[in-house]
CHARMM internal coordinates of N, CA and C (Angstrom, degrees):
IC EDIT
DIST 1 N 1 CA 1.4374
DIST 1 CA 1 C 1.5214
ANGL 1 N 1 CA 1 C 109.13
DIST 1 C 2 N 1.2175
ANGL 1 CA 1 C 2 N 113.51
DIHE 1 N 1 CA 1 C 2 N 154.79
DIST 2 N 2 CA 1.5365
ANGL 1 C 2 N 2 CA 108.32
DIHE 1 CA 1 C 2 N 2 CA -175.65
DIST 2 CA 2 C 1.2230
ANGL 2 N 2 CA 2 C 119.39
DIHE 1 C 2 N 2 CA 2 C 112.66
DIST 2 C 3 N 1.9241
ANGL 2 CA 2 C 3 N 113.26
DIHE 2 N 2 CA 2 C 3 N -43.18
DIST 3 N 3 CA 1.0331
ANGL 2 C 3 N 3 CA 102.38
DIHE 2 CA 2 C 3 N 3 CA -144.28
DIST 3 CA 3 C 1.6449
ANGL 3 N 3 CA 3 C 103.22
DIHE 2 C 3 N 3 CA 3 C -100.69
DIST 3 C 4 N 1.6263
ANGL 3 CA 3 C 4 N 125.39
DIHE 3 N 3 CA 3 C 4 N 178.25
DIST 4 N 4 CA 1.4351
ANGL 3 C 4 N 4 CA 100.12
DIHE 3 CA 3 C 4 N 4 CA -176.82
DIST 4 CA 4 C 1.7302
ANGL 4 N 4 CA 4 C 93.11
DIHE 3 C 4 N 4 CA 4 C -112.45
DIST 4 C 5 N 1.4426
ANGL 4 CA 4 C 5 N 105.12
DIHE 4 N 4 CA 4 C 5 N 178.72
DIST 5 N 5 CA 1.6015
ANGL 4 C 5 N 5 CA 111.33
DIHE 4 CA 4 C 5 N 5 CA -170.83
DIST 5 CA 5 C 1.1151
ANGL 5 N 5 CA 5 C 102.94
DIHE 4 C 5 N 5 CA 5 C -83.40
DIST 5 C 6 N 1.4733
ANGL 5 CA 5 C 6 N 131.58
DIHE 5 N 5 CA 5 C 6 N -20.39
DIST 6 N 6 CA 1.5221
ANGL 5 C 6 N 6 CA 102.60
DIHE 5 CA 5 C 6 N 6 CA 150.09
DIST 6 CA 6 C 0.9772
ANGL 6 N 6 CA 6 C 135.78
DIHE 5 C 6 N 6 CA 6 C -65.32
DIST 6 C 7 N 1.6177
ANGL 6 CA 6 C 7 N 137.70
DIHE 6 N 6 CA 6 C 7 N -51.30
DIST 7 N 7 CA 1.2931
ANGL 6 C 7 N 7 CA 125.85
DIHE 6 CA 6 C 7 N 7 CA 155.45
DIST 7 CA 7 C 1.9391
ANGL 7 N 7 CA 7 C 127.27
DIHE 6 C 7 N 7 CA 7 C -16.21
DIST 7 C 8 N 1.4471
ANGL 7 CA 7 C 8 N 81.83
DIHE 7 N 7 CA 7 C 8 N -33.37
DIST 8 N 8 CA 1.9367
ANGL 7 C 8 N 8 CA 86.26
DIHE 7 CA 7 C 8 N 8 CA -156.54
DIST 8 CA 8 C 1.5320
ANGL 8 N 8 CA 8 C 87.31
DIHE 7 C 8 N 8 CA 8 C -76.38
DIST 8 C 9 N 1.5149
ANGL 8 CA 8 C 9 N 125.58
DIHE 8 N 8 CA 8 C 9 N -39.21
DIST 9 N 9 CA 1.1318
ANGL 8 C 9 N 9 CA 114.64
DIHE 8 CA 8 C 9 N 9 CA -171.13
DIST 9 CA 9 C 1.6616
ANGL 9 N 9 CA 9 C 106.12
DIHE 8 C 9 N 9 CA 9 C -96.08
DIST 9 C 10 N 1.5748
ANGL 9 CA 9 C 10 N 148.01
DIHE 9 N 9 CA 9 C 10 N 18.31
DIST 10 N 10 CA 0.9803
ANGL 9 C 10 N 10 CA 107.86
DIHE 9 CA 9 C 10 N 10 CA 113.97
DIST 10 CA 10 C 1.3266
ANGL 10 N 10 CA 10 C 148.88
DIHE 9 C 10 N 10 CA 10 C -106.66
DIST 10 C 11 N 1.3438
ANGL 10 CA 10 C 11 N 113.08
DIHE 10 N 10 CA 10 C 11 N 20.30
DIST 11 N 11 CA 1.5183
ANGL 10 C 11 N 11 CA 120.81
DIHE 10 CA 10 C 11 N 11 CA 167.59
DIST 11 CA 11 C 1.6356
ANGL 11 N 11 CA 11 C 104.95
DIHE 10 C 11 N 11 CA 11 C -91.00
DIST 11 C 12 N 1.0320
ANGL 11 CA 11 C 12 N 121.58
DIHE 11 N 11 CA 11 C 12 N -29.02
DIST 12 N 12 CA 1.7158
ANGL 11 C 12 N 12 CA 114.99
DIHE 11 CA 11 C 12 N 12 CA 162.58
DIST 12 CA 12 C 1.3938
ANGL 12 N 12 CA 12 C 141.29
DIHE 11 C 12 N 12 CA 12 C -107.43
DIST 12 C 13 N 1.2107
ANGL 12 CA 12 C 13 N 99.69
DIHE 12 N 12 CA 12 C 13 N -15.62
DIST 13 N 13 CA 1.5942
ANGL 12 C 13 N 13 CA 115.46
DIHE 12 CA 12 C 13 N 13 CA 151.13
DIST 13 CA 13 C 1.4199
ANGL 13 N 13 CA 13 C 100.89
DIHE 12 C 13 N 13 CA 13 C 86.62
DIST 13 C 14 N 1.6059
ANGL 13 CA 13 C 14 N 103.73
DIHE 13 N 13 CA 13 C 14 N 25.41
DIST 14 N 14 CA 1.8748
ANGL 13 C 14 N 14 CA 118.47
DIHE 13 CA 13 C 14 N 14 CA 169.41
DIST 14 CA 14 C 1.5246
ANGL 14 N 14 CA 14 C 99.54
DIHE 13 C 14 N 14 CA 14 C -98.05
DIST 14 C 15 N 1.7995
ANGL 14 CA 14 C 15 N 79.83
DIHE 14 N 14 CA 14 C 15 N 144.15
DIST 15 N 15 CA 1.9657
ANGL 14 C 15 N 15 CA 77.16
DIHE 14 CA 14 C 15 N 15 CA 165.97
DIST 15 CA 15 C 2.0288
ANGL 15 N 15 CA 15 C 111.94
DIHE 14 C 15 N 15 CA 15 C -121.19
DIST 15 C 16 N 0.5573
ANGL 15 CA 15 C 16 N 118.67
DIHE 15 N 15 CA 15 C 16 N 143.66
DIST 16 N 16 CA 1.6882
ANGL 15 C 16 N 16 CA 123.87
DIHE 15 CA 15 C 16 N 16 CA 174.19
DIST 16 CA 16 C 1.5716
ANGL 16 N 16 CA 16 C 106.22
DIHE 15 C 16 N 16 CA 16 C -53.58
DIST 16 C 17 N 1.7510
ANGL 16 CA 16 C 17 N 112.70
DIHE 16 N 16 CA 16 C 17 N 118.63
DIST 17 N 17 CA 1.5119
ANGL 16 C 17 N 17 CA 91.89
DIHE 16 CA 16 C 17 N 17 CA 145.30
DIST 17 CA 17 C 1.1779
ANGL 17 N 17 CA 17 C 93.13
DIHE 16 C 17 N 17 CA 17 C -117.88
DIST 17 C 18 N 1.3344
ANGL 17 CA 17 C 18 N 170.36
DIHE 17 N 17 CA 17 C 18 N 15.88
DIST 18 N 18 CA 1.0350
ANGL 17 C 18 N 18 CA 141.79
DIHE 17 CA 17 C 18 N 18 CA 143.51
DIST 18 CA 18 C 1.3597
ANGL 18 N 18 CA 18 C 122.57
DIHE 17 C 18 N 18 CA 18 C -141.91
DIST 18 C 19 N 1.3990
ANGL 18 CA 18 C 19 N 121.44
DIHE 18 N 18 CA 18 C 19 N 156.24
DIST 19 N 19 CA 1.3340
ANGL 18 C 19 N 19 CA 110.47
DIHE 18 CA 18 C 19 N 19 CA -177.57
DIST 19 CA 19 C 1.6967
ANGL 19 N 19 CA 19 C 115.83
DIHE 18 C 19 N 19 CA 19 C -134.07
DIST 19 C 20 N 1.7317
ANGL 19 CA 19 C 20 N 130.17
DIHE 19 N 19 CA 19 C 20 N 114.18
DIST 20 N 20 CA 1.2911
ANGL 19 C 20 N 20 CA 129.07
DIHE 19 CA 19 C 20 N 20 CA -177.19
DIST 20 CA 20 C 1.3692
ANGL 20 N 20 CA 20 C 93.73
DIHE 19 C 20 N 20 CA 20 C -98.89
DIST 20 C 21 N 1.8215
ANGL 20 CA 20 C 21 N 96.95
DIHE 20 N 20 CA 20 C 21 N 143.51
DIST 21 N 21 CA 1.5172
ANGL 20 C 21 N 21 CA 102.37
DIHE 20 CA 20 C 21 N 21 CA 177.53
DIST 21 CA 21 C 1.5696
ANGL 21 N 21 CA 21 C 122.87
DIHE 20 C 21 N 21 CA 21 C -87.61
DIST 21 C 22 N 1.1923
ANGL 21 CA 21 C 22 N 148.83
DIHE 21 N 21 CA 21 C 22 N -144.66
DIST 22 N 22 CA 0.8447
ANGL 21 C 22 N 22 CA 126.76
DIHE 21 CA 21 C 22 N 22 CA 133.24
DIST 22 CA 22 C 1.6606
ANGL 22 N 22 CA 22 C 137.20
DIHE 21 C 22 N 22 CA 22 C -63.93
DIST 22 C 23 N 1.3485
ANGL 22 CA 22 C 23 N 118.60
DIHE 22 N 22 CA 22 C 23 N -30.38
DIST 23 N 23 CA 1.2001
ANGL 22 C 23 N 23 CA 124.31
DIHE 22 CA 22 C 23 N 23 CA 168.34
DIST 23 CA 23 C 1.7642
ANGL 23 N 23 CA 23 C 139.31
DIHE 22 C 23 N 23 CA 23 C -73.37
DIST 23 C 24 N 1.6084
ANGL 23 CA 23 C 24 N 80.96
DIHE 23 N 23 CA 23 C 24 N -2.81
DIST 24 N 24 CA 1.6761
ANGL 23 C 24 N 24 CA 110.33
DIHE 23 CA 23 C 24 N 24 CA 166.35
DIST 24 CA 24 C 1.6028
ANGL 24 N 24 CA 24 C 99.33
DIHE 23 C 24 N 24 CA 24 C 92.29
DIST 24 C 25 N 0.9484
ANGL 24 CA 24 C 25 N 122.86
DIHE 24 N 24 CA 24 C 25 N 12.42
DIST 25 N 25 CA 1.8553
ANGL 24 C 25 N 25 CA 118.55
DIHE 24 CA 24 C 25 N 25 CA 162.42
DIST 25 CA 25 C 1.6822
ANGL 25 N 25 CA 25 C 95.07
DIHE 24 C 25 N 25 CA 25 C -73.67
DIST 25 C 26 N 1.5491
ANGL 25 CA 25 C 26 N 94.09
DIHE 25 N 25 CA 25 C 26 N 128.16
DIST 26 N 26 CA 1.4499
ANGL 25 C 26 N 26 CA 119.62
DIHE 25 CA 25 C 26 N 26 CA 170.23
DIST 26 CA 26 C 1.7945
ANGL 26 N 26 CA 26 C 129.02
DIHE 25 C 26 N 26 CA 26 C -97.78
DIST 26 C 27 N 0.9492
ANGL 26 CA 26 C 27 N 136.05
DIHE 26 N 26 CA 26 C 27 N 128.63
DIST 27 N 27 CA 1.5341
ANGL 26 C 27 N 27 CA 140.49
DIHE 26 CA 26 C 27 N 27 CA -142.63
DIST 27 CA 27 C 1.4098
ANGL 27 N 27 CA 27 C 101.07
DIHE 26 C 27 N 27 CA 27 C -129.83
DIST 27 C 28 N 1.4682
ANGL 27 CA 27 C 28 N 139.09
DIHE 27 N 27 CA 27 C 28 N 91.27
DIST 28 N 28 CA 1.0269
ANGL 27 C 28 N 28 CA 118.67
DIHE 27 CA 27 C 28 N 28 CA 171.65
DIST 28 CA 28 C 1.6332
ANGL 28 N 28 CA 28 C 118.76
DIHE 27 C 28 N 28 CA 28 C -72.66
DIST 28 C 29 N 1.3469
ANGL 28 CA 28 C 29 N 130.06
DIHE 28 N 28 CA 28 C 29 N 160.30
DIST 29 N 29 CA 1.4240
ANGL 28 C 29 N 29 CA 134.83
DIHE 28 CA 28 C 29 N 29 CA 173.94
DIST 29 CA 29 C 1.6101
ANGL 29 N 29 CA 29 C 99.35
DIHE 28 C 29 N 29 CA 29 C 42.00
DIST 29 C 30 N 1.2094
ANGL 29 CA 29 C 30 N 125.93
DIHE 29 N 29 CA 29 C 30 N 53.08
DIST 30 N 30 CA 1.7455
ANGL 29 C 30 N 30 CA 119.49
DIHE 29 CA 29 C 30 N 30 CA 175.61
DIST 30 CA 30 C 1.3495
ANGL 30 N 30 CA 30 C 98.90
DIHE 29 C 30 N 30 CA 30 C -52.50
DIST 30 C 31 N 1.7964
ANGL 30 CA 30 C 31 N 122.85
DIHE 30 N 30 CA 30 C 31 N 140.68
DIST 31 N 31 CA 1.3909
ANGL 30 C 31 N 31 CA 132.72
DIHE 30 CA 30 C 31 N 31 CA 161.80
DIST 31 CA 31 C 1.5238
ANGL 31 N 31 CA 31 C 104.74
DIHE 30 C 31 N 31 CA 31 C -48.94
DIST 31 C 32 N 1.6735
ANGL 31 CA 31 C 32 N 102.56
DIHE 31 N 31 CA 31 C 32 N 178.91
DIST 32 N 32 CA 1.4615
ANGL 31 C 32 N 32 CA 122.34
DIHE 31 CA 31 C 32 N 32 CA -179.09
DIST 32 CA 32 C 1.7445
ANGL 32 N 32 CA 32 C 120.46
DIHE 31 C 32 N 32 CA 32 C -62.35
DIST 32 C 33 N 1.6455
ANGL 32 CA 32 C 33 N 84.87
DIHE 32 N 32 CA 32 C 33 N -38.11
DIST 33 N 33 CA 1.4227
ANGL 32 C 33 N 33 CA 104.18
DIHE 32 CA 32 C 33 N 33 CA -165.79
DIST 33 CA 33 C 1.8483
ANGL 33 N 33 CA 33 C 104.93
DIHE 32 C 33 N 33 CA 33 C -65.32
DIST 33 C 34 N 1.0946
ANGL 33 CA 33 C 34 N 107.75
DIHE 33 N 33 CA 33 C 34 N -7.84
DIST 34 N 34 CA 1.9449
ANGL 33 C 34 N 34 CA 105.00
DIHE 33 CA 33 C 34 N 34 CA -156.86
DIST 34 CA 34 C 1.4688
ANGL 34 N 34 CA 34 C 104.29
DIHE 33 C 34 N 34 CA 34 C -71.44
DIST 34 C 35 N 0.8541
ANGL 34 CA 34 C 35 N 137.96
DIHE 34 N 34 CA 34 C 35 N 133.02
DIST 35 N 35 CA 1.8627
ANGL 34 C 35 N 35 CA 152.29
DIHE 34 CA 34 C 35 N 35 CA -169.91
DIST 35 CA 35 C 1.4355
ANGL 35 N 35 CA 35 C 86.17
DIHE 34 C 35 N 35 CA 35 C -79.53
DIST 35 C 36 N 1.6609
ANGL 35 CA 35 C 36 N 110.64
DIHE 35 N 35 CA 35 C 36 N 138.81
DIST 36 N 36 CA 1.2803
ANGL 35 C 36 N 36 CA 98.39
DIHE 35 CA 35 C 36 N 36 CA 157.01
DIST 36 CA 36 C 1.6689
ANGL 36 N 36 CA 36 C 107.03
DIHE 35 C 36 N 36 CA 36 C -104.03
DIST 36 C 37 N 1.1782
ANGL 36 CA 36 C 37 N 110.98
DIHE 36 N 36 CA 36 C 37 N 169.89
DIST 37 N 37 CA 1.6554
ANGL 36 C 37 N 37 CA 113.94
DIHE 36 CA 36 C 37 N 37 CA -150.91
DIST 37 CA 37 C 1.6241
ANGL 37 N 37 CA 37 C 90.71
DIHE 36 C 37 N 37 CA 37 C -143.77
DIST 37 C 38 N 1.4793
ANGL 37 CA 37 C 38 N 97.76
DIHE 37 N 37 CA 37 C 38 N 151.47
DIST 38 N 38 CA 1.8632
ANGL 37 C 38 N 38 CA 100.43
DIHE 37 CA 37 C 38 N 38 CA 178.11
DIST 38 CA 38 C 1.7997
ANGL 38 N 38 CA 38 C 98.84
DIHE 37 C 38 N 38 CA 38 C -85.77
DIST 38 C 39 N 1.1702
ANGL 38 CA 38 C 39 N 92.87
DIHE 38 N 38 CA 38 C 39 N 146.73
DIST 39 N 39 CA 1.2803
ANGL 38 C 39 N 39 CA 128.02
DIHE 38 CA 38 C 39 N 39 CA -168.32
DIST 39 CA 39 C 1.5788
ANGL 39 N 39 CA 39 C 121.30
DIHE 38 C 39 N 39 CA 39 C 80.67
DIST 39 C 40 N 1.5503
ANGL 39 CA 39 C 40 N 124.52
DIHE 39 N 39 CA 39 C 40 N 15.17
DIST 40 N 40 CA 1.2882
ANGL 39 C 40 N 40 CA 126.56
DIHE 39 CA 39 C 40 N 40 CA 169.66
DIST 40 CA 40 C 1.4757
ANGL 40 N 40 CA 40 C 108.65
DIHE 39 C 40 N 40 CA 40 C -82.97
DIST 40 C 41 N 1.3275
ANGL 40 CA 40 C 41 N 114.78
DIHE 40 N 40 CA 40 C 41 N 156.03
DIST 41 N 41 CA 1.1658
ANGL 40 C 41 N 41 CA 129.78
DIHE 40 CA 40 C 41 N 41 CA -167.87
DIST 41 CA 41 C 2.2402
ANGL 41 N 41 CA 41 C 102.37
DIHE 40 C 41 N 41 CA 41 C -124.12
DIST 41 C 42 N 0.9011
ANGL 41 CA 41 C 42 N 93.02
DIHE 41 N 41 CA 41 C 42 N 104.73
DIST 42 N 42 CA 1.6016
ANGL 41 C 42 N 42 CA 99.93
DIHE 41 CA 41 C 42 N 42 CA -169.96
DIST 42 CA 42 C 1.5585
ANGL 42 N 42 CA 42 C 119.20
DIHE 41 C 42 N 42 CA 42 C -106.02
DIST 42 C 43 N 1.3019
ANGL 42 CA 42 C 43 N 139.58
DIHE 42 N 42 CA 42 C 43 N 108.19
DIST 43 N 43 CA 1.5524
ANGL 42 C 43 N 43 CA 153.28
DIHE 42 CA 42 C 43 N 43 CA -152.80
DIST 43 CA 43 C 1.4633
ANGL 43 N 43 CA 43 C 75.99
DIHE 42 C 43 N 43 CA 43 C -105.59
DIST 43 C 44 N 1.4326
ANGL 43 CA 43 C 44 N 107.71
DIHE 43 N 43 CA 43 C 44 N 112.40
DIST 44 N 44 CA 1.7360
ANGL 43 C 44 N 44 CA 122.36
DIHE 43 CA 43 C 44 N 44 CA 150.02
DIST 44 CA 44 C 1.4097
ANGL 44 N 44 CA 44 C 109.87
DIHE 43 C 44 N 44 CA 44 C -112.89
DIST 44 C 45 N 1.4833
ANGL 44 CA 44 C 45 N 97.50
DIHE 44 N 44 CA 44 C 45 N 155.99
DIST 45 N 45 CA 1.3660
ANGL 44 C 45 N 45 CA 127.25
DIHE 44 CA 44 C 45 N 45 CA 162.95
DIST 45 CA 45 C 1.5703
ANGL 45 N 45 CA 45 C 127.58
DIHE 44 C 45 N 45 CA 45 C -118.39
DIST 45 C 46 N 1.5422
ANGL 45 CA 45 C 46 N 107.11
DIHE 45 N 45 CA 45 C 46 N 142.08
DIST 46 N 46 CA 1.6347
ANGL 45 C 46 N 46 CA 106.71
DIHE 45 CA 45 C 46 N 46 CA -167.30
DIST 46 CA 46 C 1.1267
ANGL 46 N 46 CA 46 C 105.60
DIHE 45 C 46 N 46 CA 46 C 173.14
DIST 46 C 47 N 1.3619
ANGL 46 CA 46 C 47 N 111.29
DIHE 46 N 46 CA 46 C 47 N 163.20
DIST 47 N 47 CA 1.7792
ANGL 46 C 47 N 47 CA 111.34
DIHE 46 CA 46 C 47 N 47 CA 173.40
DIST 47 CA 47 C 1.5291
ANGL 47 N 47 CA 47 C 116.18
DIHE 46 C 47 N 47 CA 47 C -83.92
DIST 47 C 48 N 1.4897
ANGL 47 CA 47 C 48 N 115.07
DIHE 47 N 47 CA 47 C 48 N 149.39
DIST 48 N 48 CA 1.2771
ANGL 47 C 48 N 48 CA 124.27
DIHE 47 CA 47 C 48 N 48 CA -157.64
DIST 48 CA 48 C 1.6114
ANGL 48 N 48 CA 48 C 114.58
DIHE 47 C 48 N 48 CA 48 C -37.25
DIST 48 C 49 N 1.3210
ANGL 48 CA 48 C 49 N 110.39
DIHE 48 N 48 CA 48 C 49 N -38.99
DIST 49 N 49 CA 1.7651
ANGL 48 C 49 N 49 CA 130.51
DIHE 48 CA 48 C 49 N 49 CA -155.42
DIST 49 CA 49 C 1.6755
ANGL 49 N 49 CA 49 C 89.36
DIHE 48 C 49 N 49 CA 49 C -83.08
DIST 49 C 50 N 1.2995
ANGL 49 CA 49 C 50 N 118.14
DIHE 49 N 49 CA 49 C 50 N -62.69
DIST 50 N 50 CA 1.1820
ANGL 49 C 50 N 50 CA 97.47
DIHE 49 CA 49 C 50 N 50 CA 156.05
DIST 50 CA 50 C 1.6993
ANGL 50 N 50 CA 50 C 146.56
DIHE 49 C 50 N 50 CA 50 C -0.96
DIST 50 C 51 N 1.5218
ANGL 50 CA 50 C 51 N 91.68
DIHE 50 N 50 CA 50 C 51 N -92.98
DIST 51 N 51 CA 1.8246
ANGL 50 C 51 N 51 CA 128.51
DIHE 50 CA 50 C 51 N 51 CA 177.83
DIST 51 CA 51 C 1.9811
ANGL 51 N 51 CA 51 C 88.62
DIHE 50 C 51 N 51 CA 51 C -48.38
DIST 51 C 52 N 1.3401
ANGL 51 CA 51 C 52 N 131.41
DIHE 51 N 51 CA 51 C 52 N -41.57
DIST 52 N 52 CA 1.0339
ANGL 51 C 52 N 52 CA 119.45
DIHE 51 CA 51 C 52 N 52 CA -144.04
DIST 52 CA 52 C 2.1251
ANGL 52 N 52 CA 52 C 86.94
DIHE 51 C 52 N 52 CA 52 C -107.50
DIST 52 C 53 N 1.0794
ANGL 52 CA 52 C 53 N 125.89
DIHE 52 N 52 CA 52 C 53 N -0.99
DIST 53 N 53 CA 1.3495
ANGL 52 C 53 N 53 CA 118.10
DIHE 52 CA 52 C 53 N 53 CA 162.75
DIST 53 CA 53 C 1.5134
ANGL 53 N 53 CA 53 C 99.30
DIHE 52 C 53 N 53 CA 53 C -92.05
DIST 53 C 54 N 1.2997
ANGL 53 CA 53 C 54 N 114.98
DIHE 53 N 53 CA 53 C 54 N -33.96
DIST 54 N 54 CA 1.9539
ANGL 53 C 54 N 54 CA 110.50
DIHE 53 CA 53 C 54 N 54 CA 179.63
DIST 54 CA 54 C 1.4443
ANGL 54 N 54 CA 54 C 114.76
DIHE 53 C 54 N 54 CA 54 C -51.81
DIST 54 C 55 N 1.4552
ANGL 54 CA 54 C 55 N 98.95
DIHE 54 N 54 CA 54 C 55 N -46.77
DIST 55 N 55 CA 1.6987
ANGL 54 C 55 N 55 CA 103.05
DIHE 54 CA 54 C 55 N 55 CA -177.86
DIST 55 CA 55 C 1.5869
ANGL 55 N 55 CA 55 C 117.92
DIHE 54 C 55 N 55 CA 55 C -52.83
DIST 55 C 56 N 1.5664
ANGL 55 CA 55 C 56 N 110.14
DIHE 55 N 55 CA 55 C 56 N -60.95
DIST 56 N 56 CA 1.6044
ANGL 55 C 56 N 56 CA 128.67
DIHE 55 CA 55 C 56 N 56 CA 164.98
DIST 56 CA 56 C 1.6012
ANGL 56 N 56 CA 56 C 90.00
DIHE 55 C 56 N 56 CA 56 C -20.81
DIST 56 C 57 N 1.7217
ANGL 56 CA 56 C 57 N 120.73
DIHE 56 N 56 CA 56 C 57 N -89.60
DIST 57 N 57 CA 1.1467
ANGL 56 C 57 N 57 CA 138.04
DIHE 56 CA 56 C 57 N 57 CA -150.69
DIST 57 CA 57 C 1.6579
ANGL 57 N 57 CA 57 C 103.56
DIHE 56 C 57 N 57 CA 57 C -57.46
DIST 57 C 58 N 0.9697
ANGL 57 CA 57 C 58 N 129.18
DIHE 57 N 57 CA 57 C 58 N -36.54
DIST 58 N 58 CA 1.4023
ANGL 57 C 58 N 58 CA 123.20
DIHE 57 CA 57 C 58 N 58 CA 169.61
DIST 58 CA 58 C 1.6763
ANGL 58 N 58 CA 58 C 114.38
DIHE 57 C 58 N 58 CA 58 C -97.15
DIST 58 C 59 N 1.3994
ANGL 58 CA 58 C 59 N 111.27
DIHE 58 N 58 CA 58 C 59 N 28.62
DIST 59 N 59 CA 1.7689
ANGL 58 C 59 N 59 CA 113.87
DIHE 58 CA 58 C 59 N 59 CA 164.02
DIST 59 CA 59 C 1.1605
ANGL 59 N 59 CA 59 C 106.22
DIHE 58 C 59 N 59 CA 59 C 60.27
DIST 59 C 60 N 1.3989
ANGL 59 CA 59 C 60 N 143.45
DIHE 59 N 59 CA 59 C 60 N 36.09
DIST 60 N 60 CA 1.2041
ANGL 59 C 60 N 60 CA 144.59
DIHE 59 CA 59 C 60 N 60 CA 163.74
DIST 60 CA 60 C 1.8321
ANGL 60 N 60 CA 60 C 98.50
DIHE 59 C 60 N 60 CA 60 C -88.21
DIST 60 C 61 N 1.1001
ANGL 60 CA 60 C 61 N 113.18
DIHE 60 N 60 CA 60 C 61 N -17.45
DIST 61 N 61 CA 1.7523
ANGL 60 C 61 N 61 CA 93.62
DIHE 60 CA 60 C 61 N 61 CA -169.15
DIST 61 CA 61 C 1.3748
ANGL 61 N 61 CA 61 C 120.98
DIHE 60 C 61 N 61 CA 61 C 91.71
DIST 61 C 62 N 1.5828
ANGL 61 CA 61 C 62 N 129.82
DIHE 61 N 61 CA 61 C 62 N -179.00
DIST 62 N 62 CA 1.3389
ANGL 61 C 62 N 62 CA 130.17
DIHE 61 CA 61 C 62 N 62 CA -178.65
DIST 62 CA 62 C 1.7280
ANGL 62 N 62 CA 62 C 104.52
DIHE 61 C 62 N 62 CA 62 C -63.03
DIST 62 C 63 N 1.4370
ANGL 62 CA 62 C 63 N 113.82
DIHE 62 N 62 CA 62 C 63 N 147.41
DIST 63 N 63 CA 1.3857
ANGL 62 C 63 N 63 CA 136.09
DIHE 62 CA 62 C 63 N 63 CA -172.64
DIST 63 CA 63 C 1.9703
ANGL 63 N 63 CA 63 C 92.80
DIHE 62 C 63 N 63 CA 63 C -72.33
DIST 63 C 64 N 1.0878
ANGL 63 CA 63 C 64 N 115.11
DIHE 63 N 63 CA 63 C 64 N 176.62
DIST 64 N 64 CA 1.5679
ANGL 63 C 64 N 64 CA 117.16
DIHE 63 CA 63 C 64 N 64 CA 163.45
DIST 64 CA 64 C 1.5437
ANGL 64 N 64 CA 64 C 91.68
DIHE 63 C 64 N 64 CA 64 C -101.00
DIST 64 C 65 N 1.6789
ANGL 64 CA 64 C 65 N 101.18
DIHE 64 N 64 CA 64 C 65 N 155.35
DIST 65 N 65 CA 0.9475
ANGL 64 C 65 N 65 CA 131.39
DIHE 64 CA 64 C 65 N 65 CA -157.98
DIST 65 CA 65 C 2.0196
ANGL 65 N 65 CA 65 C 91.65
DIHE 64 C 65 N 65 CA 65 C -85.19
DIST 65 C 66 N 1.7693
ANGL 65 CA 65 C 66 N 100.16
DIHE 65 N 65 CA 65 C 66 N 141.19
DIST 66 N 66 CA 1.6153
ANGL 65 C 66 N 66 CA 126.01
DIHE 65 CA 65 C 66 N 66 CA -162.37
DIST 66 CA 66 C 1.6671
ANGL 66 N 66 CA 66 C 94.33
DIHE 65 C 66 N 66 CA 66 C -72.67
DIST 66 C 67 N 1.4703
ANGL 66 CA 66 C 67 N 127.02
DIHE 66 N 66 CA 66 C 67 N -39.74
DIST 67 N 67 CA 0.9765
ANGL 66 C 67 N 67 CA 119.03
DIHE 66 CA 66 C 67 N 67 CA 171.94
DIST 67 CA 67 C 1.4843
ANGL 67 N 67 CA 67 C 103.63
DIHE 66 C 67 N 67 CA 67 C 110.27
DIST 67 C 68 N 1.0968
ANGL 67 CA 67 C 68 N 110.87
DIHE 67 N 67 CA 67 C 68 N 4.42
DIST 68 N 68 CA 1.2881
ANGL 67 C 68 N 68 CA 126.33
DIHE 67 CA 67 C 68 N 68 CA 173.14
DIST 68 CA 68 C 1.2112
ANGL 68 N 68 CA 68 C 136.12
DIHE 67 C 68 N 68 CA 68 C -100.83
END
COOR INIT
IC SEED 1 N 1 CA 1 C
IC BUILD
């Protein structure tokens, strides 16, 4: 929480396409500037190696495996 989706995308190299708030208003392509806030629900995009250092960094643990 705190942080904004630009930050997230350049320390993780995700980009936002969408953003639900908590109250269920939906945001397509939210700018850089948007805070993310607890209870938002955020649709990123990125390459797998990526997505799978995000998880680590937000305590989710190992990603599932690419299948590759």
């Amino acid at each position: 929480m705190g942080l904004t989706l630009g930050a997230l995308q350049q320390s993780h190299g995700m980009i936002a396409l969408s953003r639900r708030d908590a109250a269920g208003a939906e945001q397509m392509h939210p700018g850089p500037a948007v805070v993310v806030a607890a209870g938002d629900v955020i649709t990123l995009q990125g390459v797998y190696g990526d997505y799978c250092r995000l998880r680590v960094w937000c305590g989710e643990g190992e990603a599932p495996r690419s299948g590759r």
